[in-house]
Backbone as XML, in Angstrom:
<?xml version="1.0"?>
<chain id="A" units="angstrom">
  <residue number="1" name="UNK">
    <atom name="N" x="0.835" y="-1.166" z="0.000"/>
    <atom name="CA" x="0.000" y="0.000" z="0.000"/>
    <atom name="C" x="0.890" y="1.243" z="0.000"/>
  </residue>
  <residue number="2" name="UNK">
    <atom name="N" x="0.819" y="2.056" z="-1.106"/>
    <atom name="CA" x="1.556" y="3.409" z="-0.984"/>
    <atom name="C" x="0.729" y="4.454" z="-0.145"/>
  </residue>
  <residue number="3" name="UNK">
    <atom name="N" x="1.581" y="5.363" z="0.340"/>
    <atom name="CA" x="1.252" y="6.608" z="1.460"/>
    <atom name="C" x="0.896" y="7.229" z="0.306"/>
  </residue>
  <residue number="4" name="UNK">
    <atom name="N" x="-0.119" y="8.188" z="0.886"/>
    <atom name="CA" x="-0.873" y="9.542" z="-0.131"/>
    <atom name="C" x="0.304" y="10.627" z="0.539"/>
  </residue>
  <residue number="5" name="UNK">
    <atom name="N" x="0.365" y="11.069" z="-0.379"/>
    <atom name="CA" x="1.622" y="12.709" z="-0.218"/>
    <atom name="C" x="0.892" y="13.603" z="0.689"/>
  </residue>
  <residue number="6" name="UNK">
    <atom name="N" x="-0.337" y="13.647" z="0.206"/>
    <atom name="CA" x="-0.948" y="15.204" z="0.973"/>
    <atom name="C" x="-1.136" y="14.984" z="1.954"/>
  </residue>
  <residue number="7" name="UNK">
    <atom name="N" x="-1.646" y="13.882" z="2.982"/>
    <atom name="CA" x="-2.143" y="13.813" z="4.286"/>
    <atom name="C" x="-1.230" y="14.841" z="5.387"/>
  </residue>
  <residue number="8" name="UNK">
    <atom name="N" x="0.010" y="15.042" z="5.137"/>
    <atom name="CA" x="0.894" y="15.564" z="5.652"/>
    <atom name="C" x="0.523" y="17.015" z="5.764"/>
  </residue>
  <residue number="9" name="UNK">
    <atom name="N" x="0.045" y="17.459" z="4.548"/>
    <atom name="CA" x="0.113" y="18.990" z="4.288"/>
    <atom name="C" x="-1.707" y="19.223" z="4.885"/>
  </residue>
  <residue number="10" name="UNK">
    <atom name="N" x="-2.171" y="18.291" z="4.768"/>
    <atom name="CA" x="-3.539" y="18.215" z="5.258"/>
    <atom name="C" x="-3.897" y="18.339" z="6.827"/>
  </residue>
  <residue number="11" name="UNK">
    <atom name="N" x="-2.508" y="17.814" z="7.216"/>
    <atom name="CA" x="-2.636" y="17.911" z="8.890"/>
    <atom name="C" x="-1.808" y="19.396" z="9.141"/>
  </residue>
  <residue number="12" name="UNK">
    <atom name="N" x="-1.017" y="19.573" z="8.843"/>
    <atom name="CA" x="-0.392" y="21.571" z="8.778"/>
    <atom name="C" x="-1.638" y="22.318" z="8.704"/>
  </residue>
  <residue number="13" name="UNK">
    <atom name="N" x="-2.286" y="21.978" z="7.948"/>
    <atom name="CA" x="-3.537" y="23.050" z="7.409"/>
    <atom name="C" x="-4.182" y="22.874" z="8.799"/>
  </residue>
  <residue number="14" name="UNK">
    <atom name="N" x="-5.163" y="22.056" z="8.959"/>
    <atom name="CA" x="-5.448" y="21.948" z="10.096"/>
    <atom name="C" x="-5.438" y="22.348" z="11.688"/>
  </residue>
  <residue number="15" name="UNK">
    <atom name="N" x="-4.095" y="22.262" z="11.446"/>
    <atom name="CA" x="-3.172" y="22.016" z="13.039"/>
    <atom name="C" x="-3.115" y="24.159" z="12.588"/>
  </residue>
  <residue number="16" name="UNK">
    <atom name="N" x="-2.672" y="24.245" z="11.701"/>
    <atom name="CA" x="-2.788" y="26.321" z="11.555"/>
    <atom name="C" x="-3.944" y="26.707" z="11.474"/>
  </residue>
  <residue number="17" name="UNK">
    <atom name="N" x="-5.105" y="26.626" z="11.486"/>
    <atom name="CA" x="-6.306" y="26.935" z="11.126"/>
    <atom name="C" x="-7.109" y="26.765" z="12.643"/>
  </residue>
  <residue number="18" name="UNK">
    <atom name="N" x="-6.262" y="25.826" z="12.780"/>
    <atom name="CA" x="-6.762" y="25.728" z="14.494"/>
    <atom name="C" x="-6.371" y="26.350" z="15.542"/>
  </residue>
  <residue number="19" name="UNK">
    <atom name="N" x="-4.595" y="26.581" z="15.293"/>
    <atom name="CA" x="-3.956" y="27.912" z="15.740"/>
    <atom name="C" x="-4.449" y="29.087" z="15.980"/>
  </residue>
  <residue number="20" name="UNK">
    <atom name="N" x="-4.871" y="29.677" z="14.598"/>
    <atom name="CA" x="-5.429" y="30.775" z="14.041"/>
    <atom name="C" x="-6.683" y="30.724" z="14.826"/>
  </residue>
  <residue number="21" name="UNK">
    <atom name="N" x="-7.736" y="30.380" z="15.012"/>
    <atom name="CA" x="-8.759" y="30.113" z="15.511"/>
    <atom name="C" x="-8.529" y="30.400" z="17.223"/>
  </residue>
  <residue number="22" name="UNK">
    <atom name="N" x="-7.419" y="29.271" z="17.686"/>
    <atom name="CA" x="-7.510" y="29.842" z="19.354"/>
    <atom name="C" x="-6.779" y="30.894" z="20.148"/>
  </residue>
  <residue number="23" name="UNK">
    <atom name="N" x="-5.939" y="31.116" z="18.521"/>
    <atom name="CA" x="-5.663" y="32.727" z="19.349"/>
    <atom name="C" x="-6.329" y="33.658" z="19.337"/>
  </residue>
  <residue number="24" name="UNK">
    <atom name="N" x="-7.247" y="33.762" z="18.409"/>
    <atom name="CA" x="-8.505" y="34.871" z="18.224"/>
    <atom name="C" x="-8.981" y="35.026" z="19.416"/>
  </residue>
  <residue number="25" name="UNK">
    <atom name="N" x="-9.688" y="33.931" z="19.772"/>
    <atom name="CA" x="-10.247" y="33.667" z="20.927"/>
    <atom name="C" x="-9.915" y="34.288" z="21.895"/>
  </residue>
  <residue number="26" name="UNK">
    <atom name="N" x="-8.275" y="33.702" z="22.114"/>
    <atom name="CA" x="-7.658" y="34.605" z="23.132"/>
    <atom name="C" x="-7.373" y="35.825" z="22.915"/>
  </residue>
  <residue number="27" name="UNK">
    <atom name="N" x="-7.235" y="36.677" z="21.826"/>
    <atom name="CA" x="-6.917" y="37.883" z="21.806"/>
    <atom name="C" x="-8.406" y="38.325" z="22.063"/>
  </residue>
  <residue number="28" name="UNK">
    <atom name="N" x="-9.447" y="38.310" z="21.568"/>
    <atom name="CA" x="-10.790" y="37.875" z="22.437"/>
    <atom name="C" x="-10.689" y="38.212" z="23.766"/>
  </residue>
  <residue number="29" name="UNK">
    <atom name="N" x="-10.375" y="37.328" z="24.178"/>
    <atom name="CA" x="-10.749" y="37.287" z="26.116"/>
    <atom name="C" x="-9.804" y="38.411" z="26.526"/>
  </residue>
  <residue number="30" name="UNK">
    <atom name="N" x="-8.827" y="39.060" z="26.092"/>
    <atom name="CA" x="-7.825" y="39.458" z="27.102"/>
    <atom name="C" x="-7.454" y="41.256" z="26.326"/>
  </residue>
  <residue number="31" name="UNK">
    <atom name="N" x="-8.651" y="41.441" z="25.214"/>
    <atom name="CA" x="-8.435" y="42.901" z="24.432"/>
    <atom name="C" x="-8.138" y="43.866" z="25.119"/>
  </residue>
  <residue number="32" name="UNK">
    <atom name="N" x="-8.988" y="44.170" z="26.192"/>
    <atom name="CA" x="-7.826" y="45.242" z="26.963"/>
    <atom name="C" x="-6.390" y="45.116" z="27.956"/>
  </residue>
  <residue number="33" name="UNK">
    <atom name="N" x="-6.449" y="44.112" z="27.969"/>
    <atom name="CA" x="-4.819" y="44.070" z="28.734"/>
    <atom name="C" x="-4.061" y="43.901" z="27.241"/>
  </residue>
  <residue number="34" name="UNK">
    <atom name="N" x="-4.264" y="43.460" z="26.165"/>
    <atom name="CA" x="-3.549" y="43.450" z="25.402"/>
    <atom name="C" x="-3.559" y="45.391" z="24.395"/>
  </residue>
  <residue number="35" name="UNK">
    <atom name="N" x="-4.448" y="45.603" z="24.467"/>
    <atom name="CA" x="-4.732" y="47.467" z="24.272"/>
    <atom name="C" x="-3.959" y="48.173" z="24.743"/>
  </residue>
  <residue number="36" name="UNK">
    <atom name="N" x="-3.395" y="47.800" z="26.072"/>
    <atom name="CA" x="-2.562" y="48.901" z="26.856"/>
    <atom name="C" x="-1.387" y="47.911" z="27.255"/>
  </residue>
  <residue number="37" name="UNK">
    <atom name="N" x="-0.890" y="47.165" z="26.624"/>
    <atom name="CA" x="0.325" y="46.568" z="26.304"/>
    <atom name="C" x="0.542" y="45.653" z="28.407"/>
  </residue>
  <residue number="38" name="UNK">
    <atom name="N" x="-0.402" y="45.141" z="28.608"/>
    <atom name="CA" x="-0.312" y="44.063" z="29.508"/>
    <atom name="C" x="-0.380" y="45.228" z="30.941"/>
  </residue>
  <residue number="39" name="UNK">
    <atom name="N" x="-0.636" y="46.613" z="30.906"/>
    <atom name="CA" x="-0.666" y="46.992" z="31.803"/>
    <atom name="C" x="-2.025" y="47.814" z="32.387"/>
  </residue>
  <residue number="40" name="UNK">
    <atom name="N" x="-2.729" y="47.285" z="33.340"/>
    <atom name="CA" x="-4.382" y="47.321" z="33.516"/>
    <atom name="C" x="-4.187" y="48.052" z="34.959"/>
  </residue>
  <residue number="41" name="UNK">
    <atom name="N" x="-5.425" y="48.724" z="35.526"/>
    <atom name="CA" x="-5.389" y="48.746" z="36.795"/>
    <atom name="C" x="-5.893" y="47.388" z="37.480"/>
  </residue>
  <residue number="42" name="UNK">
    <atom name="N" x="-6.461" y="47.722" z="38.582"/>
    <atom name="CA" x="-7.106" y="46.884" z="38.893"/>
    <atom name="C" x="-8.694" y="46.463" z="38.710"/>
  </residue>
  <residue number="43" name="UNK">
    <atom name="N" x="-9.122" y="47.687" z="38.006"/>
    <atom name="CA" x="-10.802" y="47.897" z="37.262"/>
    <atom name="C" x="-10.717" y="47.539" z="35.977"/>
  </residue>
  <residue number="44" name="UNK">
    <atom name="N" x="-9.251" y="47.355" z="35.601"/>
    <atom name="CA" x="-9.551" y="46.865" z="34.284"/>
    <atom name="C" x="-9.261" y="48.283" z="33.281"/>
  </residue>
  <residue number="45" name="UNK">
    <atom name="N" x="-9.106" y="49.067" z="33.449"/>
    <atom name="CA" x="-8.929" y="50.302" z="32.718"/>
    <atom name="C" x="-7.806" y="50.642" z="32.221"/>
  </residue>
  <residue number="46" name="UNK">
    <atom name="N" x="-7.833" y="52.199" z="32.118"/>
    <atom name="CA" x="-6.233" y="52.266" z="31.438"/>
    <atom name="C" x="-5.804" y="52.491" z="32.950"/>
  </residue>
  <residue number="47" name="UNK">
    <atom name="N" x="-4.465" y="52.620" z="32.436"/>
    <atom name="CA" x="-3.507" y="52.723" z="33.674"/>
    <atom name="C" x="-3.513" y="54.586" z="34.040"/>
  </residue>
  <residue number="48" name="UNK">
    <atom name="N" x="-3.100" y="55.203" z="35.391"/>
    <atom name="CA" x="-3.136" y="56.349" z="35.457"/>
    <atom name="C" x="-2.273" y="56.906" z="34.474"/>
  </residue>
  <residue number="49" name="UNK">
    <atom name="N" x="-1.239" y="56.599" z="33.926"/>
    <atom name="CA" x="-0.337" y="57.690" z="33.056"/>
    <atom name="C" x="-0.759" y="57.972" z="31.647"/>
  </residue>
  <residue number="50" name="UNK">
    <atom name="N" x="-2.061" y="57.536" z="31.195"/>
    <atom name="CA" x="-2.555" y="57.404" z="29.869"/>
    <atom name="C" x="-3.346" y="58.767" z="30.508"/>
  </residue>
  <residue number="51" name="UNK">
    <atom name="N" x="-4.375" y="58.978" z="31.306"/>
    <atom name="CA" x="-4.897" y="59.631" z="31.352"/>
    <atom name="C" x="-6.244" y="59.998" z="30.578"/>
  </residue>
  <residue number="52" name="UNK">
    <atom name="N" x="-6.669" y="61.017" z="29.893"/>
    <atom name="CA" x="-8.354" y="60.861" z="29.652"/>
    <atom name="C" x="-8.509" y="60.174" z="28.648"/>
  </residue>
  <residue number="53" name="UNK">
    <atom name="N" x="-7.821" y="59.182" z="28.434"/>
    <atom name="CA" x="-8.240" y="58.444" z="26.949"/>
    <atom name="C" x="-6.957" y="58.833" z="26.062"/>
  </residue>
  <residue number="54" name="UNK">
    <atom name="N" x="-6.074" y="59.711" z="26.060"/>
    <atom name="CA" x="-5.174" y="60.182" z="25.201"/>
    <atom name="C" x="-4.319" y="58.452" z="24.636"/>
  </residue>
  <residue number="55" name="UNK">
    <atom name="N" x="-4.224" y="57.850" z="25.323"/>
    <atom name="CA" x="-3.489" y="56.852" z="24.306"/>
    <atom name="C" x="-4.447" y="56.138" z="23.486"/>
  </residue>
  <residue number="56" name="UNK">
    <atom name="N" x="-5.709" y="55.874" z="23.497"/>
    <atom name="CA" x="-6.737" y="55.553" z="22.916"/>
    <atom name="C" x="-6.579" y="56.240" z="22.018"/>
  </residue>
  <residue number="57" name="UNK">
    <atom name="N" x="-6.683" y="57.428" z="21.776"/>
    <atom name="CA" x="-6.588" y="58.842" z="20.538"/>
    <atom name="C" x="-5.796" y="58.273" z="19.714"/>
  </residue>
  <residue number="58" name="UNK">
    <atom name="N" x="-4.424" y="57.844" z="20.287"/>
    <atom name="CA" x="-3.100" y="58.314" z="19.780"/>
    <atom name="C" x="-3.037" y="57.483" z="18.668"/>
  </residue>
  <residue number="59" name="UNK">
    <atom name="N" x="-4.197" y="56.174" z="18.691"/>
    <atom name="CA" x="-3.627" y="55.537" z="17.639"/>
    <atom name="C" x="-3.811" y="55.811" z="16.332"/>
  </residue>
  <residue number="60" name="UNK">
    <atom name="N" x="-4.198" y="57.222" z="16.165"/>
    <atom name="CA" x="-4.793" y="57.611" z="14.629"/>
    <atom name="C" x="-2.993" y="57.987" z="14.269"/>
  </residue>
  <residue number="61" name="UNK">
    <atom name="N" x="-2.240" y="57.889" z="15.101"/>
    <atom name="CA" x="-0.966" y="58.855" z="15.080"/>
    <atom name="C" x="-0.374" y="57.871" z="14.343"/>
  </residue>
  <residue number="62" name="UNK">
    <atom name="N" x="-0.476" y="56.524" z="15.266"/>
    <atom name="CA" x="1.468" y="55.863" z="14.568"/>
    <atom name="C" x="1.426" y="55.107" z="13.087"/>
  </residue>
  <residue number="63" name="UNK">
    <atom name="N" x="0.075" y="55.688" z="12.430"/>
    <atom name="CA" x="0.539" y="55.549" z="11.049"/>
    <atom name="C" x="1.817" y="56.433" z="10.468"/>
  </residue>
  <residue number="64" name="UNK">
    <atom name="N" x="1.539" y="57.709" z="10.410"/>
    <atom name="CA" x="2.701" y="58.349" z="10.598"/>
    <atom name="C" x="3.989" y="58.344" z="11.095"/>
  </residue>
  <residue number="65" name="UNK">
    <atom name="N" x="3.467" y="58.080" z="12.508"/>
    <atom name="CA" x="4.590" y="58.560" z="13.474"/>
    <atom name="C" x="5.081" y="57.548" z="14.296"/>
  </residue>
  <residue number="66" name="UNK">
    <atom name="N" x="5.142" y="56.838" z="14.212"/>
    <atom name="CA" x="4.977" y="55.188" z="14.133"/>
    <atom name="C" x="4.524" y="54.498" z="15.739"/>
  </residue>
  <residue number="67" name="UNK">
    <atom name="N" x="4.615" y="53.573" z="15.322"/>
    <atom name="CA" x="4.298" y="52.657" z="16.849"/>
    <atom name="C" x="4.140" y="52.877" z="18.304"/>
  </residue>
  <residue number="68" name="UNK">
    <atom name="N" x="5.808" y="53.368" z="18.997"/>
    <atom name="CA" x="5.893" y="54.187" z="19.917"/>
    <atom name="C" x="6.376" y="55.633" z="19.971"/>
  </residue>
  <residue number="69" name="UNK">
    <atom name="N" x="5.727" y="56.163" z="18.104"/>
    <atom name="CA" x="6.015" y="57.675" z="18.289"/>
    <atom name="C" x="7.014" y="57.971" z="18.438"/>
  </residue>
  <residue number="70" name="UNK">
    <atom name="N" x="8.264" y="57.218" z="17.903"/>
    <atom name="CA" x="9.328" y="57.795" z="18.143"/>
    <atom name="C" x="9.861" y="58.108" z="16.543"/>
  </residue>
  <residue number="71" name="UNK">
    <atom name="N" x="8.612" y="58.439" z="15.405"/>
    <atom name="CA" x="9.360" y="58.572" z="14.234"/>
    <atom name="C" x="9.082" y="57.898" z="12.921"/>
  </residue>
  <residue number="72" name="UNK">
    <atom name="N" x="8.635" y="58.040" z="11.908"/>
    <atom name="CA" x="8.659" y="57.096" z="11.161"/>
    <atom name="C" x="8.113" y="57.814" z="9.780"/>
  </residue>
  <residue number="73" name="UNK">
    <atom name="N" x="7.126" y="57.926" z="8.819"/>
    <atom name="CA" x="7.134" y="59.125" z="8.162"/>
    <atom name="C" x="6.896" y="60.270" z="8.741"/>
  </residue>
  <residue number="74" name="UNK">
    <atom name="N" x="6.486" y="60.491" z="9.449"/>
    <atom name="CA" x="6.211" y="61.943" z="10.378"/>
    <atom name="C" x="7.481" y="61.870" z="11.256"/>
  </residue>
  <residue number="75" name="UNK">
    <atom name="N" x="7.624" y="63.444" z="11.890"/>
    <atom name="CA" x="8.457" y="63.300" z="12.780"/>
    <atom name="C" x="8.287" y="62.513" z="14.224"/>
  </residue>
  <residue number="76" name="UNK">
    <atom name="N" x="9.371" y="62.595" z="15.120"/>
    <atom name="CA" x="9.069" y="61.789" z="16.619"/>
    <atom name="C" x="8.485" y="62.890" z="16.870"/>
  </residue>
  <residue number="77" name="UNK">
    <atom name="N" x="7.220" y="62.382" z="18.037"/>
    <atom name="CA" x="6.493" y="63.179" z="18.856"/>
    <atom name="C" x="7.033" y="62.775" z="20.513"/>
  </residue>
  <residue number="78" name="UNK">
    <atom name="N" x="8.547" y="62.283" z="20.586"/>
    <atom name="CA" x="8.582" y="61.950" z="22.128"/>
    <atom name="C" x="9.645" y="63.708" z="22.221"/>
  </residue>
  <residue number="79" name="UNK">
    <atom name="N" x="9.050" y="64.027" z="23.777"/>
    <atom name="CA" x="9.745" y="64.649" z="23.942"/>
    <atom name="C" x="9.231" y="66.388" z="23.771"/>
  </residue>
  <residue number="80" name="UNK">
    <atom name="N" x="8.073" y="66.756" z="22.854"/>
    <atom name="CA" x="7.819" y="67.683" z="22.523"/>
    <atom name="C" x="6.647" y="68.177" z="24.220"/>
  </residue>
  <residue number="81" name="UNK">
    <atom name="N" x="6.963" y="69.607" z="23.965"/>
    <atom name="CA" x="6.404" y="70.373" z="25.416"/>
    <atom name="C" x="5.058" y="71.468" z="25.164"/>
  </residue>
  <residue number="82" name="UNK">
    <atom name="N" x="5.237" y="71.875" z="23.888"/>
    <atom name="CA" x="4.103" y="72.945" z="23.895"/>
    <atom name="C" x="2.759" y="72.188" z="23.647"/>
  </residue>
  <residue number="83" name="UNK">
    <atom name="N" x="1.985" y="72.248" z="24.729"/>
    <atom name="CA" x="0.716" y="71.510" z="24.408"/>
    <atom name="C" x="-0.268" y="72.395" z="23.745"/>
  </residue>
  <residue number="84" name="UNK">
    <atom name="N" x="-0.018" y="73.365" z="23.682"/>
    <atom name="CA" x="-1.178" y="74.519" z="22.364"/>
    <atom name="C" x="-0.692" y="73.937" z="21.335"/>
  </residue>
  <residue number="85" name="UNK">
    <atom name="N" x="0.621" y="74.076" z="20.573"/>
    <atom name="CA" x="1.099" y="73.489" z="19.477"/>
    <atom name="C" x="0.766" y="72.748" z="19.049"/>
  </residue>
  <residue number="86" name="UNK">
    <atom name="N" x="1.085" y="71.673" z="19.630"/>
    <atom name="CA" x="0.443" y="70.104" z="19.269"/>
    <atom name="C" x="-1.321" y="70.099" z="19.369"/>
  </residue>
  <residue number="87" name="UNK">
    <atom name="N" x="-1.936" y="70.498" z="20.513"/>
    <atom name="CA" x="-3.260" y="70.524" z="20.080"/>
    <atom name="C" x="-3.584" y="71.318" z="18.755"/>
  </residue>
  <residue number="88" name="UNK">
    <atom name="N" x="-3.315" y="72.384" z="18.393"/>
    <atom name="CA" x="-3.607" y="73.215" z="17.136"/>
    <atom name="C" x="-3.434" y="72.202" z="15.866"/>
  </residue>
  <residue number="89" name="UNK">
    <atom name="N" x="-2.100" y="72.059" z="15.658"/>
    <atom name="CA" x="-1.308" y="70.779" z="14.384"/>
    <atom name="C" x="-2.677" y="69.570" z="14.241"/>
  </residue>
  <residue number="90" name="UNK">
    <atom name="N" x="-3.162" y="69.262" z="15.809"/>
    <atom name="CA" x="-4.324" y="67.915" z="15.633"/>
    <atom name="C" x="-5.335" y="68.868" z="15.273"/>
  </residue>
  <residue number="91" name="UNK">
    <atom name="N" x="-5.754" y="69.741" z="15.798"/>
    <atom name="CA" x="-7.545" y="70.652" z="14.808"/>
    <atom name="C" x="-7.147" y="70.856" z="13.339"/>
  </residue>
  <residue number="92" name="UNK">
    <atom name="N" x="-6.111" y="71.455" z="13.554"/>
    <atom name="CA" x="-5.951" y="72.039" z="12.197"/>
    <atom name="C" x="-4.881" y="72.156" z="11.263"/>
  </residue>
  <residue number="93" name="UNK">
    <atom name="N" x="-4.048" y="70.606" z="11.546"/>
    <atom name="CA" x="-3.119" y="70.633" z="10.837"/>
    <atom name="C" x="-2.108" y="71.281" z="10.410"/>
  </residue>
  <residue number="94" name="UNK">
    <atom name="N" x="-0.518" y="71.030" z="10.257"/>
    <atom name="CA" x="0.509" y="71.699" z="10.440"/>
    <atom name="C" x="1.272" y="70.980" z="9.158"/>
  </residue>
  <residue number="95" name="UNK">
    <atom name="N" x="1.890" y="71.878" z="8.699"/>
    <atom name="CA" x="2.980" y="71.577" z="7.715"/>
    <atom name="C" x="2.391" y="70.152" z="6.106"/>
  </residue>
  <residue number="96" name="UNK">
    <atom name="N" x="2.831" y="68.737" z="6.510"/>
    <atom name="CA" x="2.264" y="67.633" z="5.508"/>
    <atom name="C" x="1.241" y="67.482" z="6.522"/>
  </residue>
  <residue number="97" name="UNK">
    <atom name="N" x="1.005" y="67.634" z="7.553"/>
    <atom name="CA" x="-0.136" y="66.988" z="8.392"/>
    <atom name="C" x="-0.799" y="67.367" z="8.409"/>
  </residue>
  <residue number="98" name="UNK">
    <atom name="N" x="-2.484" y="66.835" z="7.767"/>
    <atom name="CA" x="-3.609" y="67.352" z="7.693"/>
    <atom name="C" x="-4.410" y="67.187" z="9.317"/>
  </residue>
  <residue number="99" name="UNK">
    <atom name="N" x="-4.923" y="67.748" z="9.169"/>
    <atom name="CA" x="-6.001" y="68.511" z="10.460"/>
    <atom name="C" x="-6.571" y="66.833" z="10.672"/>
  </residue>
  <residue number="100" name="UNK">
    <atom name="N" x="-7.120" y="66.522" z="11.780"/>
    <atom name="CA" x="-7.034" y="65.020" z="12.550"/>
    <atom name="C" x="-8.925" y="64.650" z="12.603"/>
  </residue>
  <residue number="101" name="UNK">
    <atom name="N" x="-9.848" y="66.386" z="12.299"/>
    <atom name="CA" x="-10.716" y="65.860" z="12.394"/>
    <atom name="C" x="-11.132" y="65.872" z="14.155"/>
  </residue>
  <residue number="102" name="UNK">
    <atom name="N" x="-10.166" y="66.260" z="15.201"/>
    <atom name="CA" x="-10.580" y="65.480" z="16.383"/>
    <atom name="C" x="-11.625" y="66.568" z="16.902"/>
  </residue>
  <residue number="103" name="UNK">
    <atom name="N" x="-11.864" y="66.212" z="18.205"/>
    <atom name="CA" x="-12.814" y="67.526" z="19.109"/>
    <atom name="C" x="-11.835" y="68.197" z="19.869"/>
  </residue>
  <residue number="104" name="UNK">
    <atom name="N" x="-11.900" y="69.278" z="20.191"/>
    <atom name="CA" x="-11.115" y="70.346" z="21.297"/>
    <atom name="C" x="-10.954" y="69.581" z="22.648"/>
  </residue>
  <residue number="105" name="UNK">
    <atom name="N" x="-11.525" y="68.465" z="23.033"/>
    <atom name="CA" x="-11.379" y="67.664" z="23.878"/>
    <atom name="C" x="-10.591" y="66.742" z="23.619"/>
  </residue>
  <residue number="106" name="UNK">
    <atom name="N" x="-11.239" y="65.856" z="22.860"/>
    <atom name="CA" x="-9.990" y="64.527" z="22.087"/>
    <atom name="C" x="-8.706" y="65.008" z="21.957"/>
  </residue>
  <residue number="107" name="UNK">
    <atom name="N" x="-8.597" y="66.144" z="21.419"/>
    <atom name="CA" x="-6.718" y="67.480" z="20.964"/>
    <atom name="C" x="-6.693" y="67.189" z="22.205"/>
  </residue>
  <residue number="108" name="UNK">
    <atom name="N" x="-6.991" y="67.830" z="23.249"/>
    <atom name="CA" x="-6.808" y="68.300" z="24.522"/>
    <atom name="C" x="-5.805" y="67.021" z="25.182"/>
  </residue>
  <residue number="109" name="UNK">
    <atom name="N" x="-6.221" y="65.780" z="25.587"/>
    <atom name="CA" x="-6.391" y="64.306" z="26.131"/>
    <atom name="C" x="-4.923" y="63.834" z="24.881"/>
  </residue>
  <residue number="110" name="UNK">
    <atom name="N" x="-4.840" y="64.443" z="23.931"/>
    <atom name="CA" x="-3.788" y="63.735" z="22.970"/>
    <atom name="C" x="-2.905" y="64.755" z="22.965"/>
  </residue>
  <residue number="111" name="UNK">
    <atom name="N" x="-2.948" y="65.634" z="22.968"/>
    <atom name="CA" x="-1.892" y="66.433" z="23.573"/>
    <atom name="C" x="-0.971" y="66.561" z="24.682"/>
  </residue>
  <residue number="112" name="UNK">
    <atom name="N" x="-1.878" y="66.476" z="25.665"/>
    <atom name="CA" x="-1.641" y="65.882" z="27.611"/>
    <atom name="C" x="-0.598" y="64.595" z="27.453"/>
  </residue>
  <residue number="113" name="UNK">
    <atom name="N" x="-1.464" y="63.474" z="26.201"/>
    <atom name="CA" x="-0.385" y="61.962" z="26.210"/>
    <atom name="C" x="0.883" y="62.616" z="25.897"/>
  </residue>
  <residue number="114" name="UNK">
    <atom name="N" x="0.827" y="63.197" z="24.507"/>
    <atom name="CA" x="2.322" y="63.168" z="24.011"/>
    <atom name="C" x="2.919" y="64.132" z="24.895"/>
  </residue>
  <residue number="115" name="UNK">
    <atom name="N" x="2.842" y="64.979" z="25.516"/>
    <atom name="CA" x="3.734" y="65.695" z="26.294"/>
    <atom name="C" x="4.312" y="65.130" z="27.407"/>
  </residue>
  <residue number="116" name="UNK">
    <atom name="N" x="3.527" y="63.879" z="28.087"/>
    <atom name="CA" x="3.824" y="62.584" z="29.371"/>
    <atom name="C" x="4.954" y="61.896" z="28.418"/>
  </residue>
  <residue number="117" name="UNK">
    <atom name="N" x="5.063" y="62.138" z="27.074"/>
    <atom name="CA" x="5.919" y="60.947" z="26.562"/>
    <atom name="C" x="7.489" y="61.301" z="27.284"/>
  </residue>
  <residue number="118" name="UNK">
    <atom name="N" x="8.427" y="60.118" z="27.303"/>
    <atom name="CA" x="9.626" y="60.758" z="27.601"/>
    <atom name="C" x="10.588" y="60.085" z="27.265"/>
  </residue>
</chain>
């Protein structure tokens, strides 16, 4: 009796598809500790140094500015101090950066983050 070739590649498929499947799951069960990079209070929230939501905001940013904002087609935003500045650049856009669309609140809360950056 000869072996069939594919059974092999038939069980990979499988065995990844099933992978794929229970990590969902788990990224599922655990979305906000995984949101704020494994660090929760104890309510489950953000942590105090995020503050009103500003890292929530931020993620319209690291297309640009990348990941942890330290740079990437846009400039780094670690390190910068004028929080009018940076709120203004998010209403109403500065230089290649078009206006963000946000509320005078949302600016406000994403402004507050990047200036905590360090």
């Amino acid at each position: 009796m000869k072996n069939n070739p594919i059974i092999p590649y038939i069980l990979i498929m499988a065995f990844g598809i099933g992978l794929i499947f229970f990590m969902s799951m788990e990224g599922v069960g655990n979305k906000e500790e995984i949101a704020h990079g494994g660090e929760t209070t104890e309510e489950g929230g953000a942590t105090a140094e995020e503050g009103a939501g500003g890292a929530e905001l931020v993620a319209s940013c690291i297309g640009c500015h990348g990941g942890d904002l330290t740079g990437g087609f846009g400039p780094s935003l670690v390190g910068l101090t004028d929080v009018e500045h940076i709120k203004d650049a998010i209403i109403n856009g500065f230089g290649t950066m078009p206006a963000q669309g946000k509320s005078d609140a949302e600016a406000q809360a994403i402004a507050d983050y990047i200036t905590s950056l360090k």
